[in-house]
C-alpha positions as CSV (number, residue, x, y, z in Angstrom):
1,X,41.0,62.2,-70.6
2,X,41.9,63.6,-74.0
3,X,38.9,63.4,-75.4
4,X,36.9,64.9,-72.5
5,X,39.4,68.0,-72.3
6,X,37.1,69.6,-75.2
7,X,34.1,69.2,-73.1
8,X,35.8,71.1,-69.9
9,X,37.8,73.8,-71.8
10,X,34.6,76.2,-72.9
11,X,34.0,76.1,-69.1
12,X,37.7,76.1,-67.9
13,X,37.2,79.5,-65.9
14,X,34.5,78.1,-63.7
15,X,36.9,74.9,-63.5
16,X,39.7,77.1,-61.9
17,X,37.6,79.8,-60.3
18,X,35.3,76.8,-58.7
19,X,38.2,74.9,-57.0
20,X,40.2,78.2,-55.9
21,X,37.0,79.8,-53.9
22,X,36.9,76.3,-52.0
23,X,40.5,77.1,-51.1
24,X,39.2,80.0,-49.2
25,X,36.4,77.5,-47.1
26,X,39.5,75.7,-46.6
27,X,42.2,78.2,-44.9
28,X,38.9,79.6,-42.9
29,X,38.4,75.6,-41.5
30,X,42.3,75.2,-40.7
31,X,42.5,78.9,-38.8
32,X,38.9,78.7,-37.1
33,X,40.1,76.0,-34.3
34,X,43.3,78.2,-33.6
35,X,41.3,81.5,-32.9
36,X,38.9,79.4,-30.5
37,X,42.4,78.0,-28.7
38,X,43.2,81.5,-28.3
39,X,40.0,82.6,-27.0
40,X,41.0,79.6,-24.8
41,X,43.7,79.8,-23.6
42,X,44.6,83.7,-24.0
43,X,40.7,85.0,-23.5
44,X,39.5,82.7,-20.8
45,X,42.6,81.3,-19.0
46,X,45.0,83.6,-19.6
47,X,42.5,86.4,-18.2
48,X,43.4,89.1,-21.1
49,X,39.7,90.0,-20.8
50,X,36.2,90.9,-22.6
51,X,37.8,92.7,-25.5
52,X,40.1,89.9,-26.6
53,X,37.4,87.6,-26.4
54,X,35.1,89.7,-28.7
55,X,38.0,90.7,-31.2
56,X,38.6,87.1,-31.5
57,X,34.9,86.7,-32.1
58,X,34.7,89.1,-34.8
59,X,37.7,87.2,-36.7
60,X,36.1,84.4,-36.4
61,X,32.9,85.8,-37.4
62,X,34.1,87.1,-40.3
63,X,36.2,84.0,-40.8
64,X,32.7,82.4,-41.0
65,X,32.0,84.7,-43.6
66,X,34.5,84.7,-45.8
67,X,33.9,80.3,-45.9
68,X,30.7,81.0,-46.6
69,X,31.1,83.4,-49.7
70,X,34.2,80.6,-51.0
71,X,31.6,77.6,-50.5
72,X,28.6,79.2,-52.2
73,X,30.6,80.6,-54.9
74,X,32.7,77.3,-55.6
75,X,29.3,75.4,-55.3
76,X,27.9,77.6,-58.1
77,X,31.3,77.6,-60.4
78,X,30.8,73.7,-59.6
79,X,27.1,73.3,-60.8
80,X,28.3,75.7,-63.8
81,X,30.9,73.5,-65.1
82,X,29.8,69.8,-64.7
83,X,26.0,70.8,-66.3
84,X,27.8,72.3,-69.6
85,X,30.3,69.2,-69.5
86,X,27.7,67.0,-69.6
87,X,25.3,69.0,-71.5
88,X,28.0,69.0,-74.8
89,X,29.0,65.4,-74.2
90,X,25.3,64.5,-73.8
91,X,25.1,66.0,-77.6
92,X,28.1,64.6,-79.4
93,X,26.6,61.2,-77.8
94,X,23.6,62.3,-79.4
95,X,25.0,63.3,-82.6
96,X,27.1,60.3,-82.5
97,X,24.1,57.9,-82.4
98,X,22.3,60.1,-84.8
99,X,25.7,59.0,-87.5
100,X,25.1,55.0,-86.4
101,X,24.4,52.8,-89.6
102,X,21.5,50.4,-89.2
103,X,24.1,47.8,-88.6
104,X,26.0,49.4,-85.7
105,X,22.3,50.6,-84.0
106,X,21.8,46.8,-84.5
107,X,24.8,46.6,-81.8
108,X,22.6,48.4,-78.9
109,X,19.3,47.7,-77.5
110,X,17.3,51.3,-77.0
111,X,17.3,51.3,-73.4
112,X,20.9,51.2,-73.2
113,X,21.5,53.7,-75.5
114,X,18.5,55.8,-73.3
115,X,20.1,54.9,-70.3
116,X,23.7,56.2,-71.7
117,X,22.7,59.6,-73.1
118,X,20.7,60.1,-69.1
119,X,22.0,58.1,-66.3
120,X,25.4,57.6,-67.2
121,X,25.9,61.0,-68.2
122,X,24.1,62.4,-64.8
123,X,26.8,60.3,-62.9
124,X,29.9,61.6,-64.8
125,X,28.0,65.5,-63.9
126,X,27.8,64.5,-60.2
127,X,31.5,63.4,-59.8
128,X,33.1,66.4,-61.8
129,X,30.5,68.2,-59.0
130,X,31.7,66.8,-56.6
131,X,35.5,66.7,-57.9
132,X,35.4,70.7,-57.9
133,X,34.1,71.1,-54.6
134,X,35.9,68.6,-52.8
135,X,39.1,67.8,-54.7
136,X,41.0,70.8,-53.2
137,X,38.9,71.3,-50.6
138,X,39.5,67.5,-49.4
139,X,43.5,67.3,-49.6
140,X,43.2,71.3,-48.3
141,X,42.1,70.5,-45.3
142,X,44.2,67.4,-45.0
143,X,47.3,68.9,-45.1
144,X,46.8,72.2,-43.4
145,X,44.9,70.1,-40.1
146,X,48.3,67.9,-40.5
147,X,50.4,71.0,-40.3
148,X,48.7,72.6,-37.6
149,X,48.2,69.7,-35.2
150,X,51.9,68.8,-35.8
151,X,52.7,72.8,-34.7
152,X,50.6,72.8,-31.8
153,X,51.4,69.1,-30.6
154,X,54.0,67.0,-32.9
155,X,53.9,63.9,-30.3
156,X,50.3,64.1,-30.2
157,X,49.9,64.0,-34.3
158,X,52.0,60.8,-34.9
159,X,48.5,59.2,-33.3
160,X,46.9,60.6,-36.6
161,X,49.3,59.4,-38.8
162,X,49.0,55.9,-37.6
163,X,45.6,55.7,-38.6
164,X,45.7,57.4,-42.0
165,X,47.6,54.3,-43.3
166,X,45.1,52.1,-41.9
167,X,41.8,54.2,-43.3
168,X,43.7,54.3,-46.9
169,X,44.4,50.8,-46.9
170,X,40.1,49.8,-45.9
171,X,39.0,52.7,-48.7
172,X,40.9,51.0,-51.4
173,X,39.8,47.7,-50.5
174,X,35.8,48.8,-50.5
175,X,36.5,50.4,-53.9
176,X,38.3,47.2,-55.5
177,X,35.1,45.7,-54.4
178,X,32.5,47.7,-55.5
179,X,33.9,49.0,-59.1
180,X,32.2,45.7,-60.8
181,X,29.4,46.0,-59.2
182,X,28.5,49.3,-60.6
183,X,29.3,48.1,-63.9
184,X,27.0,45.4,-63.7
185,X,24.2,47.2,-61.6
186,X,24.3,50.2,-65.0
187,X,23.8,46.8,-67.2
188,X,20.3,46.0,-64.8
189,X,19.5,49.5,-65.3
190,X,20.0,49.4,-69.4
191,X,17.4,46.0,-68.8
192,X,14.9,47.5,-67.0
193,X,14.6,51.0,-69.4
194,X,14.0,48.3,-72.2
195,X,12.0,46.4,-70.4
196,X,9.7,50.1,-69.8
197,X,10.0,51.5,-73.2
198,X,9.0,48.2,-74.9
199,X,6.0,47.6,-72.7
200,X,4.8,52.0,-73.1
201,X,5.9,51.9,-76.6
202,X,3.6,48.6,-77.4
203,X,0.8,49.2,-74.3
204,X,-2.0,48.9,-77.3
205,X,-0.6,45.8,-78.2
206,X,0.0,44.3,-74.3
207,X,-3.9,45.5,-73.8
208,X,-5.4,43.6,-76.8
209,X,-3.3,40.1,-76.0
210,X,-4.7,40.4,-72.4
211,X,-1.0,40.2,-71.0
212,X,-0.7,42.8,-67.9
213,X,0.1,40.3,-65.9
214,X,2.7,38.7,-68.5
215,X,4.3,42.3,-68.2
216,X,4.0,42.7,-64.9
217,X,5.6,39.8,-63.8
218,X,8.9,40.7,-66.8
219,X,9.1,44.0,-65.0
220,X,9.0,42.7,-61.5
221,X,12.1,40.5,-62.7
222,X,14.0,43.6,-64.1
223,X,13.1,45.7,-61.4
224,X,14.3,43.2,-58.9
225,X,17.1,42.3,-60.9
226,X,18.1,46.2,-60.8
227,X,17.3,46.0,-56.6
228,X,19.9,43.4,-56.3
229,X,22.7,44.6,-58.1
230,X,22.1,48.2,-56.4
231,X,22.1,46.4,-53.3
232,X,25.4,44.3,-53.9
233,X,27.3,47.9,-55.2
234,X,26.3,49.6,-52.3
235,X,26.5,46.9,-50.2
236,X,30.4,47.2,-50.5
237,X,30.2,51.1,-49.7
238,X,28.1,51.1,-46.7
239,X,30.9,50.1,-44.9
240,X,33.1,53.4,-45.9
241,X,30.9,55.3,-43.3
242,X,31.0,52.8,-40.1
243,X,34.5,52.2,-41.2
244,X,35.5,56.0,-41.1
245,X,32.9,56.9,-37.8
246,X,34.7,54.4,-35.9
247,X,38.9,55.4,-36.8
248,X,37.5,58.9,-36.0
249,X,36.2,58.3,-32.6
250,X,39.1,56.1,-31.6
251,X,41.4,58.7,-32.8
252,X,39.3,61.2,-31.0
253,X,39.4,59.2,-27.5
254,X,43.2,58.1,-27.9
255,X,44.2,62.2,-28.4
256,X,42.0,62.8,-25.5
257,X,43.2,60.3,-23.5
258,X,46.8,61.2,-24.1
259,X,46.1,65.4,-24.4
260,X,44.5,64.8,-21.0
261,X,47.9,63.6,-19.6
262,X,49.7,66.0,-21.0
263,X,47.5,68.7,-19.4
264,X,47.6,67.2,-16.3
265,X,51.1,67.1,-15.9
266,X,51.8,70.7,-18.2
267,X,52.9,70.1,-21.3
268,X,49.8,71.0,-22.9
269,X,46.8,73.8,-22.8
270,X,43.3,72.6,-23.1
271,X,42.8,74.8,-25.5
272,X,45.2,73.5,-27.5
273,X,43.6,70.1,-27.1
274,X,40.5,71.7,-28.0
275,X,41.8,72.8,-31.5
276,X,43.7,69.4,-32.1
277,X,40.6,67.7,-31.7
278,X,38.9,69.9,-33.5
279,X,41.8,69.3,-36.5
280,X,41.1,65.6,-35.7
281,X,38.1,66.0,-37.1
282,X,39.0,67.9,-40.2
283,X,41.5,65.2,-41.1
284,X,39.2,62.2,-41.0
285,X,36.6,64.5,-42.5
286,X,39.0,64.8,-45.1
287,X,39.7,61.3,-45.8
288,X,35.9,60.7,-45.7
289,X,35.6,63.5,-48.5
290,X,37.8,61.4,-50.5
291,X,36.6,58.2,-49.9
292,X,33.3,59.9,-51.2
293,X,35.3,60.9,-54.4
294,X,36.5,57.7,-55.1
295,X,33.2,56.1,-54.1
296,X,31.4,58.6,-57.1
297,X,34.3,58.0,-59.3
298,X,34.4,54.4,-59.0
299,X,31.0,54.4,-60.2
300,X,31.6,57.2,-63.0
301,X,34.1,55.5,-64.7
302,X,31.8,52.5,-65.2
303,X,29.5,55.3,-66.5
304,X,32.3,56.9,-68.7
305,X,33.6,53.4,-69.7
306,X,30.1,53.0,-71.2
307,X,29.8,56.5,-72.9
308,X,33.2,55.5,-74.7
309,X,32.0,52.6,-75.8
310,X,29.2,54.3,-77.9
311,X,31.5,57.7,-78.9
312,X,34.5,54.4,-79.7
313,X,32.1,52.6,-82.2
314,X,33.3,53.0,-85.8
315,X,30.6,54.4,-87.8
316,X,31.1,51.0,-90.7
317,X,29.0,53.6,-93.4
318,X,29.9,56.6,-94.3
319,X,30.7,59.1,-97.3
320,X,34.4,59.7,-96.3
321,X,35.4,58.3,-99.5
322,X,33.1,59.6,-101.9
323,X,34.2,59.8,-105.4
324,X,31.1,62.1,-106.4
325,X,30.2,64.6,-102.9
326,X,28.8,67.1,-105.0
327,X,26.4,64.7,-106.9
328,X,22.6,64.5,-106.8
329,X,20.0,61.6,-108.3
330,X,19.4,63.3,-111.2
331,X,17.3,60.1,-113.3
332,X,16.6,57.3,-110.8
333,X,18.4,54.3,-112.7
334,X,19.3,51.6,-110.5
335,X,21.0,49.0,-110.8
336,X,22.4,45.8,-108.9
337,X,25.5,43.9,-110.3
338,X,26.6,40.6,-108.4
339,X,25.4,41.9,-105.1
340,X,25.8,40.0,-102.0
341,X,25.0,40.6,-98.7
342,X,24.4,39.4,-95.1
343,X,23.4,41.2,-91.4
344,X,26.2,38.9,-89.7
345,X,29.5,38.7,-91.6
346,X,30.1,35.8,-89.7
347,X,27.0,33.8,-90.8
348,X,27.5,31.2,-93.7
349,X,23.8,31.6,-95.7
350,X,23.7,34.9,-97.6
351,X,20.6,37.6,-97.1
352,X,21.0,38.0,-100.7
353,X,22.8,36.2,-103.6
354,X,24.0,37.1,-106.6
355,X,22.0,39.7,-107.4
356,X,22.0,41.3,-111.1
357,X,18.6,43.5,-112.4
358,X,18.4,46.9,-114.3
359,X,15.6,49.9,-112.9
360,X,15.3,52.2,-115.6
361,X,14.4,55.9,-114.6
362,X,10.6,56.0,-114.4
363,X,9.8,52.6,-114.0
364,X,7.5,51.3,-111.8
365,X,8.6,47.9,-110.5
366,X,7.1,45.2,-108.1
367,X,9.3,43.2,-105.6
368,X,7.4,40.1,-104.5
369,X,8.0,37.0,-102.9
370,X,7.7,34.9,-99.5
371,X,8.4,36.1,-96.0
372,X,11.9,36.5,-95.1
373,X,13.2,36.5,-98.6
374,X,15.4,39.9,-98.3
375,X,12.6,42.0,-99.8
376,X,13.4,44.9,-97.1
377,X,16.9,44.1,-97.0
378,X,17.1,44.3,-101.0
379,X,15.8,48.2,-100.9
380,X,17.4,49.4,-98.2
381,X,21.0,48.9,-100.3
382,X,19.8,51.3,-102.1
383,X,19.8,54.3,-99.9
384,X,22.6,52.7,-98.2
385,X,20.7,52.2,-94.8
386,X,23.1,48.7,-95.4
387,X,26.3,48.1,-97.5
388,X,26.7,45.1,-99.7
389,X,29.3,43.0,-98.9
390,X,30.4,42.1,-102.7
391,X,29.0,43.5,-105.9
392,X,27.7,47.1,-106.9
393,X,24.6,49.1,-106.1
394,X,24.5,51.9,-108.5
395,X,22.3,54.7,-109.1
396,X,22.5,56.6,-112.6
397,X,25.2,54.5,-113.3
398,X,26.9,55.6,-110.1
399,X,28.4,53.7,-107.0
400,X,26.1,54.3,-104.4
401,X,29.9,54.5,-102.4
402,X,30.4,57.5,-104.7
403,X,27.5,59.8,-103.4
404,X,27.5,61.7,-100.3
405,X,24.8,59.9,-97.9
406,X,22.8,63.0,-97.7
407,X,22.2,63.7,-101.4
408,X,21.9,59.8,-102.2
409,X,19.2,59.0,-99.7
410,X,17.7,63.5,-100.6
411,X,17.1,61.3,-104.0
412,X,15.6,58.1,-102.5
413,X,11.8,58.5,-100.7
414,X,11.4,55.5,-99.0
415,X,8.3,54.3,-96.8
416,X,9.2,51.6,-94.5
417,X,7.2,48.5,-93.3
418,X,6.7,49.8,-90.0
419,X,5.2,52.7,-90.3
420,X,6.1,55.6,-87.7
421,X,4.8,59.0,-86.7
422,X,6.1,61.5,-84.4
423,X,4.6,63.6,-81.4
424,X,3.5,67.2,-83.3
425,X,0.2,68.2,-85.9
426,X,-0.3,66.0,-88.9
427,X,1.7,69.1,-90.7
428,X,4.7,68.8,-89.0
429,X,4.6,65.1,-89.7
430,X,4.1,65.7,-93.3
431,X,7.0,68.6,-93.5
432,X,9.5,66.1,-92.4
433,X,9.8,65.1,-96.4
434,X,10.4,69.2,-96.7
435,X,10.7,71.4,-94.0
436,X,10.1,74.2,-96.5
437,X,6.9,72.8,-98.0
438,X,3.9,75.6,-98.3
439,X,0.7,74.3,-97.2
440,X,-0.8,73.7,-100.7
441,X,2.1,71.4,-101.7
442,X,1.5,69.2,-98.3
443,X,-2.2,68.9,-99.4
444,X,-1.4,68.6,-103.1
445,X,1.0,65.2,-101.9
446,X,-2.0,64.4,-99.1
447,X,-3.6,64.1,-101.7
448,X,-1.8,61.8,-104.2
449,X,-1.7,59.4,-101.1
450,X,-5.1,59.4,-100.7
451,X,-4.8,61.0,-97.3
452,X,-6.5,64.9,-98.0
453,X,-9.9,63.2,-97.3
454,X,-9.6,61.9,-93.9
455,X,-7.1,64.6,-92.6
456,X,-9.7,67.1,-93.5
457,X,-12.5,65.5,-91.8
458,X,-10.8,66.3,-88.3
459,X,-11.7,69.4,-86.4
460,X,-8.6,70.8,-86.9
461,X,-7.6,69.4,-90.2
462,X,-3.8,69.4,-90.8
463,X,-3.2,70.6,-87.3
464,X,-4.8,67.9,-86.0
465,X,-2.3,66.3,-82.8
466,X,-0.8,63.1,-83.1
467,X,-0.1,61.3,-80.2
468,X,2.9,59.2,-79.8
469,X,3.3,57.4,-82.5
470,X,0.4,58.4,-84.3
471,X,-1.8,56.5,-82.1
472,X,-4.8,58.2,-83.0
473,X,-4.9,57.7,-86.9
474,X,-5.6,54.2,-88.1
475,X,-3.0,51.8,-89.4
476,X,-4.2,52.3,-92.7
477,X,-4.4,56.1,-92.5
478,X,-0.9,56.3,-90.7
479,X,0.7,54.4,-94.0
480,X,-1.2,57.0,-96.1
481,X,0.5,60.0,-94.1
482,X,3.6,58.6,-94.7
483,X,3.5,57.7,-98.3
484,X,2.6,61.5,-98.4
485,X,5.8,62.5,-96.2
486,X,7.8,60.5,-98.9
487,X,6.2,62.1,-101.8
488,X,7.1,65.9,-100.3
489,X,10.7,65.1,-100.6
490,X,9.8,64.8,-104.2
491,X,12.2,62.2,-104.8
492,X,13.8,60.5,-108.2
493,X,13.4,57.3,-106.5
494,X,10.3,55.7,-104.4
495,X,10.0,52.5,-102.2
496,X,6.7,51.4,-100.5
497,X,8.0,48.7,-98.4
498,X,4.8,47.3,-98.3
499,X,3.1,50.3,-97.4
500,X,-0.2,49.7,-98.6
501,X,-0.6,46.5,-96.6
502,X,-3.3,48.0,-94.0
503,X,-5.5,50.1,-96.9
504,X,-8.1,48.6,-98.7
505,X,-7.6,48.0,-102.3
506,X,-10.1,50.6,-103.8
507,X,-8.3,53.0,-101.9
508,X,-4.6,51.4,-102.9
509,X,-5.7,51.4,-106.8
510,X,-6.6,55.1,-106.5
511,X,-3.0,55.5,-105.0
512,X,-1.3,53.7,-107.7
513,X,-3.6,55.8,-110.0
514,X,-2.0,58.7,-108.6
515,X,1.4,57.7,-108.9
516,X,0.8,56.9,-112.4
517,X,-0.5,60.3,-112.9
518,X,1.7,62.5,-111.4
519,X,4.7,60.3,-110.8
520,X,5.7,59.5,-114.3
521,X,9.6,60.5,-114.2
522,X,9.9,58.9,-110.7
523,X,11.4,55.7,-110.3
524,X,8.9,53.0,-107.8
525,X,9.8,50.4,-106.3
526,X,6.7,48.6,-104.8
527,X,7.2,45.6,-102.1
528,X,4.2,43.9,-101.5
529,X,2.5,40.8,-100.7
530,X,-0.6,41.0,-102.4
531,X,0.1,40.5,-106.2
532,X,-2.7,42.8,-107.1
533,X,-0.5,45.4,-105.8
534,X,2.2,44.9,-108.8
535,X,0.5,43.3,-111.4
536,X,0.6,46.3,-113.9
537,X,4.1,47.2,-112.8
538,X,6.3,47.4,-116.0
539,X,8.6,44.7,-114.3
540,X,8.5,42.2,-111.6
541,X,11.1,40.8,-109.5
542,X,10.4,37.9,-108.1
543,X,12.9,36.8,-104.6
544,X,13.2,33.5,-103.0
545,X,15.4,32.7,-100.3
546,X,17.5,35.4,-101.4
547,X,18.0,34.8,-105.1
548,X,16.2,36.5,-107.9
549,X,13.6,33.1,-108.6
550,X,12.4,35.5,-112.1
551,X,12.0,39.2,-113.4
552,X,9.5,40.0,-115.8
553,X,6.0,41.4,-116.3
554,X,3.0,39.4,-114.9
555,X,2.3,37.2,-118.3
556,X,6.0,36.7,-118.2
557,X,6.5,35.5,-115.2
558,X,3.1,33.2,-115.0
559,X,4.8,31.3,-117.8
560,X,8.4,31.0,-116.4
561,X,8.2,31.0,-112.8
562,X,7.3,28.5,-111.1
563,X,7.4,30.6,-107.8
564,X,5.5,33.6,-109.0
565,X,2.6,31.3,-110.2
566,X,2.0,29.3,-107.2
567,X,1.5,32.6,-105.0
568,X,-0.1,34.2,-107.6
569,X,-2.7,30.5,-107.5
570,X,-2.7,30.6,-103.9
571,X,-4.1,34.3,-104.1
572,X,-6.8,33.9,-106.2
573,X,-8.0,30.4,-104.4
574,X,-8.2,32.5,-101.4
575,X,-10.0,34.8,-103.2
576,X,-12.4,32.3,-104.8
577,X,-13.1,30.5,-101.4
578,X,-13.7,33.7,-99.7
């Protein structure tokens, strides 16, 4: 509750103001059955006429009015105060997720995390809703029926308080029951938004593979799966209602039965039975109101139990204990010294082991080697998307550790594997390397990546749409645009995680051109498959299985390593057979 207290207190007037006009609904319910036992039994029986009647009428009239102002008001302080509560909270989750290493993202699938920052948000909203309209109002109206019935009839009210024991008792045990149940039906929910996103997010693919059905039939499991759970939580809670429907109308026809006998024999006005059945009412209303709180509460704190988790997870990288906050890249050196490193600290086989090399600034090195070697994972030390476990990653003869995270990785242009674009123009794509870019710079960079022709040819040029994704640009056209994003944040150091894969190799020589050109003080890093892509580089490092199999330049290494030579043999006999 501590940490939600900052959340609540920029809205703590509507919290107070909220619950005190549903006070005013309340005294109006409690006195409303005593002015129509004394219209009753004073107007009607007691024969004090047409004007008591009417005066009465008017009370109550503007009884009515006075509830209605106190429940319209508290329902608005109520709406106030749980949508900013859950609109701040839904941003620190936000902001909190936007601080996640790649290692604690690694810890969440995305639909959970998209069903944290929505559902589970929308349900802690709806209880602190309902909690300021109902959690005066609820015990309010409890007491103050409890008070009155026991003034007007103190015999006739031990009848109530024989079944409020009873009714507590069958509440607690349909919450016990349904708590888990929540919990697990939120865990369905988190399946069945990943389930959605990964078949919208890869529909292309799904379409070309022919595998609607395949999809169809995995959704119709989650979805089902989601039906079930929802139907075992609320299975439990359905009973609340027939459970409290049934105490009430017993109660009802007990105090009846026994206010009838009382009439009869004199000890009792019917309209005072009127307005103790009328408090009857109130009281199991009441007890239904909380029932309804703890229902939405049981099912909030699963909800909140969930949100804790994510705001609870230590962020493992950050620049807390940065030597050097204030320093930039200045050169682009690099270098690695005994590194080790692995995704799973308790796995035995290393990513990468023992690795020692020297970048110098301005170099242009290749990274080469078989699938699964810890290429990617090598490079992405460097901007510290990863930590090493052992060893030192240092840039201008710097710990990485030393650096703040935004000026180390405002030094490091990196262009990933998989390449991604987001909704907006082609410009707006671009400006993500600088947000303060003018439009000649973003066409002078287009350019150097080979991506000022093909932008140009569209109607509308640079402020051409993407779709999602950038579904309407070719794979080869997308990995230009964002070798061209990199290039704006005119960074010391570049990596092209094998970002040249989809482009044809007239088109990738003119790029390397380019970068020779206008790139000169810039240190490159350049992953790739094809060894046409980093035979000029001034070095070579050569991976297997996560060691360093040979560094050198291509006449180097086709003396000395064995593992360069056979892919750079198995390249050229593809070549030569095609």
């Amino acid at each position: 509750m501590k940490r939600y207290w900052k959340y609540a207190k920029p809205y703590l007037p509507a919290f107070i103001i909220g619950p005190i006009l549903m006070i005013v609904e309340v005294i109006g319910e409690v006195v409303m059955p005593l002015l129509l036992s004394n219209i009753i039994d004073n107007g009607v029986v007691g024969r004090r006429g047409i004007p008591y009647i009417i005066t009465t009428g008017i009370t109550m009239v503007l009884t009515a009015m006075c509830m209605m102002a106190g429940g319209v008001g508290g329902a608005y302080f109520a709406i106030k105060a749980s949508t900013g509560f859950a609109n701040d909270l839904r941003k620190d989750l936000f902001n909190q997720i936007q601080k996640f290493s790649f290692k604690n993202i690694d810890q969440y699938n995305t639909g959970s995390l998209i069903t944290r920052l929505t559902n589970d948000i929308t349900q802690i909203q709806n209880m602190i809703q309902m909690m300021l309209r109902l959690a005066l109002r609820a015990p309010g109206m409890l007491i103050g029926a409890l008070i009155m019935a026991f003034v007007l009839n103190p015999k006739l009210a031990l009848v109530i308080l024989c079944v409020i024991p009873l009714l507590s008792l069958a509440i607690y045990l349909i919450m016990k029951v349904a708590f888990p149940r929540f919990t697990t039906m939120q865990k369905k929910l988190d399946a069945l938004n990943t389930t959605t996103q990964e078949n919208l997010t890869n529909i292309r693919v799904v379409k070309s593979f022919v595998r609607e059905k395949f999809e169809e039939k995995k959704f119709k499991i989650a979805n089902t799966d989601l039906k079930e759970s929802t139907l075992s939580a609320l299975k439990a809670v359905i009973f609340t209602m027939p459970v409290m429907t049934l105490a009430m109308n017993i109660t009802t026809i007990a105090v009846v039965w026994y206010g009838g006998n009382q009439i009869i024999v004199g000890e009792m006005t019917s309209g005072v039975l009127t307005a103790f059945v009328n408090y009857v009412v109130q009281i199991l209303m009441s007890l239904m109101m909380v029932s309804f709180i703890i229902l939405n509460g049981s099912r909030a704190l699963a909800s909140a139990k969930r949100i804790n988790e994510v705001l609870n997870t230590e962020i493992d990288l950050t620049d807390e204990k940065a030597l050097h906050k204030d320093l930039t890249v200045q050169r682009g050196k690099i270098e690695f010294r005994g590194v080790n490193f692995k995704y799973y600290k308790d796995s035995e086989k290393w990513v990468l082991e023992n690795i020692n090399f020297v970048i110098n600034p301005g170099e242009t090195i290749g990274i080469i080697g078989p699938t699964g070697c810890g290429k990617s994972s090598l490079v992405q030390l460097i901007p510290r998307l990863y930590d090493v476990d052992s060893g030192e990653v240092l840039v201008d003869d710097v710990n990485v550790k030393d650096y703040s995270l935004k000026n180390l990785r405002d030094g490091v242009g990196i262009v990933f594997q998989k390449n991604v674009l987001f909704s907006g123009t082609i410009k707006e794509n671009l400006k993500w390397g600088n947000e303060d870019a003018s439009d000649e710079e973003v066409a002078q960079y287009a350019e150097i990546a080979q991506a000022h022709g093909f932008i140009t040819s569209f109607a509308d040029g640079y402020d051409t749409e993407l779709g999602q994704g950038g579904v309407n640009v070719s794979g080869g056209q997308k990995q230009r645009l964002c070798i061209a994003r990199a290039l704006l944040k005119k960074p010391k150091i570049l990596i092209l995680d094998d970002s040249t894969s989809a482009v044809d190799t007239a088109t990738e020589a003119k790029i390397r051109e380019s970068f020779n050109n206008v790139l000169k003080g810039t240190t490159k890093i350049i992953i790739a498959q094809r060894i046409s892509s980093v035979i000029n580089a001034d070095k070579i490092i050569v991976l297997d299985d996560g060691k360093i199999a040979g560094i050198g330049t291509h006449d180097e290494l086709m003396k000395k390593c064995a593992t360069y030579s056979e892919i750079y043999y198995s390249q050229m006999d593809k070549k030569v057979t095609a």
